[in-house]
N, C-alpha and C positions, 0 to 999 in steps of 0.2 A: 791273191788274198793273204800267203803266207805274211806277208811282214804287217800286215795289218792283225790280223790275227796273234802273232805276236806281240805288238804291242798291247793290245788289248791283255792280252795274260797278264801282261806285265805290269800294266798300270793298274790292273783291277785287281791286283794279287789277294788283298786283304777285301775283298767284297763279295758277297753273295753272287757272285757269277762263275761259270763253267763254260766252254766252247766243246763243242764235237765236233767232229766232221767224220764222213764217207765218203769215203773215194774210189771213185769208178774205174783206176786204171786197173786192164784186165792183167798186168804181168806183176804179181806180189811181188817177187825178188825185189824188183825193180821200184815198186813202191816203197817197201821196207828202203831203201838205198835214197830216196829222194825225201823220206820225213825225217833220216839223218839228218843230211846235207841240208834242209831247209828247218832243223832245228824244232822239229814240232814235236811239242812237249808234253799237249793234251791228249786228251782221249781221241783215237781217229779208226773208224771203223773199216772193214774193206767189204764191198759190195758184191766182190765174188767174180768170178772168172767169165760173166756176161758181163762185166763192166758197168756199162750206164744202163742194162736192162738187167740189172742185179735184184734180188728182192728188197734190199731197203728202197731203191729209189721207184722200183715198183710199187711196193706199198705205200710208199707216200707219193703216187701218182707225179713223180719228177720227173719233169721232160726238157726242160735246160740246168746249164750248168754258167758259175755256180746259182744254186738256190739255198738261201740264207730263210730260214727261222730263228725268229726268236721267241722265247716263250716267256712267260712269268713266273714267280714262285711257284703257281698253282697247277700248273702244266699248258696254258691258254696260249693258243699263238697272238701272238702282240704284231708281229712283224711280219713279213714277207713277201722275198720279190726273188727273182728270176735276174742275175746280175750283181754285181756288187756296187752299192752305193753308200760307200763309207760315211759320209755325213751323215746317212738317214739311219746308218745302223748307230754310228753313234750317240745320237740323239733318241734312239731308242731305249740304247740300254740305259742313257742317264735318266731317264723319264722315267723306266722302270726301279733303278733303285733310288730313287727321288719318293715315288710311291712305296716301296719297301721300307725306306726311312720312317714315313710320317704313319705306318701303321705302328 
């Protein structure tokens, strides 16, 4: 997902849009070392030393990986799936700031 993720920043720079992510790897050093190397720019949270049973993916009842939301201005999930399906997240977020424009 990194280089897509990337892109996205990149081309949305000037748009009402932000990425998160959380990441389940249980060895921070080792995480810290790979959002270098993989150049992530955004906001990326870590989920804690239980990894994929860390409290965020807990609380949001997350049981694959990755799992993509997207939300809209108003905080609403618009999107979501289990996987990464770049077309459809694309298509999402243009639809969402499509609708951001014409309000």
């Amino acid at each position: 997902m990194y280089p897509h993720e990337r892109s996205l920043v990149k081309d949305l720079a000037n748009k009402p849009f932000a990425i998160l992510g959380i990441n389940s790897d249980v060895d921070r050093e080792a995480l810290k070392k790979t959002l270098k190397e993989e150049q992530i720019t955004w906001r990326s949270f870590w989920n804690g030393p239980e990894g994929t049973q860390g409290p965020i993916s807990t609380k949001w009842n997350v049981h694959g990986w990755p799992s993509i939301y997207i939300l809209d201005g108003k905080g609403v999930i618009r999107y979501k799936s289990v996987g990464a399906n770049e077309k459809q997240i694309d298509a999402t977020i243009q639809q969402l700031l499509k609708e951001m424009a014409a309000q």
